[in-house]
C-alpha positions as a Markdown table, in Angstrom:
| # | Residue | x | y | z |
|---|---|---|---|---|
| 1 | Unk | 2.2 | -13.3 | 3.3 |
| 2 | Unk | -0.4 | -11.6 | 5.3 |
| 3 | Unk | -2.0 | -8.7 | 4.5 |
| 4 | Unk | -0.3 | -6.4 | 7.6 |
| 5 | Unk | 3.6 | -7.9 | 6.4 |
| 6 | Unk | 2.5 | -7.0 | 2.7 |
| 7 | Unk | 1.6 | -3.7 | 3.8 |
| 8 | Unk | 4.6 | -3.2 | 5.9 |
| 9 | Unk | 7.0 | -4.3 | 3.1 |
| 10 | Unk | 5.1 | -1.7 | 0.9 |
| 11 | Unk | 5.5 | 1.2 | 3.7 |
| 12 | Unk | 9.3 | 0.7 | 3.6 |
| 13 | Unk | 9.9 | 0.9 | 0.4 |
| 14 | Unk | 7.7 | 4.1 | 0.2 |
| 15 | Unk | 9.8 | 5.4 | 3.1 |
| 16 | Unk | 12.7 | 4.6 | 0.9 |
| 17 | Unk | 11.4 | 6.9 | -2.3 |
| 18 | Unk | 9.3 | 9.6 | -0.7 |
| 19 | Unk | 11.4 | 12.3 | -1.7 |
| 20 | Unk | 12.1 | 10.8 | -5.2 |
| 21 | Unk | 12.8 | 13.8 | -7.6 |
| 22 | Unk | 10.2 | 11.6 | -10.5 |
| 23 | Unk | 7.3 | 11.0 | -8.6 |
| 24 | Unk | 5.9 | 8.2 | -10.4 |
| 25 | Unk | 7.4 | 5.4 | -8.7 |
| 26 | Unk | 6.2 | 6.6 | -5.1 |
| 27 | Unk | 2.4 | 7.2 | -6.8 |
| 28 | Unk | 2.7 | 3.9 | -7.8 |
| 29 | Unk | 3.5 | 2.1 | -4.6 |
| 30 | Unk | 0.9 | 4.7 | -2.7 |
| 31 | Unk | -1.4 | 3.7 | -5.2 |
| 32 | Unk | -0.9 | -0.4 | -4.4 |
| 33 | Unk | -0.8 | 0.3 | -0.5 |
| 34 | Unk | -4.6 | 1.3 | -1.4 |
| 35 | Unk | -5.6 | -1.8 | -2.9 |
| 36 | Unk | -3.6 | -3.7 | 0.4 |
| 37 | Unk | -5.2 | -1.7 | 2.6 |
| 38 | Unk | -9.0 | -1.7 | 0.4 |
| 39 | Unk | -9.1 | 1.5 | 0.1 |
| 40 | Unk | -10.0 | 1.1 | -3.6 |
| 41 | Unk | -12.8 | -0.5 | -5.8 |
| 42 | Unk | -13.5 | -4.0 | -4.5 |
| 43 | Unk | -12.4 | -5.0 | -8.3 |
| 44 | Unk | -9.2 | -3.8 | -7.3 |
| 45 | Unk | -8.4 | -5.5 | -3.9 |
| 46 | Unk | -5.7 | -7.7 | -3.1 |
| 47 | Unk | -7.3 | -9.0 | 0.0 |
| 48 | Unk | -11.5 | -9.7 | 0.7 |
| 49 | Unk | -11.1 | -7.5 | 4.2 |
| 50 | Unk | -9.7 | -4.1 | 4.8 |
| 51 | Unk | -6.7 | -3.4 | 6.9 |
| 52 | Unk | -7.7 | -2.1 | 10.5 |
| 53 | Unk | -6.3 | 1.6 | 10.9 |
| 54 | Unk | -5.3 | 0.5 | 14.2 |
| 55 | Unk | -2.9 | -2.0 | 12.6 |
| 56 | Unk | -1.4 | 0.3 | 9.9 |
């Protein structure tokens, strides 16, 4: 899967919980989006390039 589809799949199910009363689940999947998108600590990355903003 490339990393835009991952990150797409990820986006949906966040649309799906935003408004989740327990807020943990919906930190958790902003929190992996990061490390799709390499917004994180290279240690934490999923893919070796960061995600274009135009693509997001």
């Amino acid at each position: 899967m490339t990393q835009l589809e991952l990150y797409r799949l990820f986006d949906s199910f966040r649309a799906l919980h935003e408004n989740d009363k327990d807020e943990r689940l919906y930190d958790a999947i902003l929190d992996t989006m990061d490390s799709i998108l390499g917004w994180c600590s290279p240690s934490n990355r999923l893919y070796e390039t960061d995600l274009p903003a135009d693509d997001v």
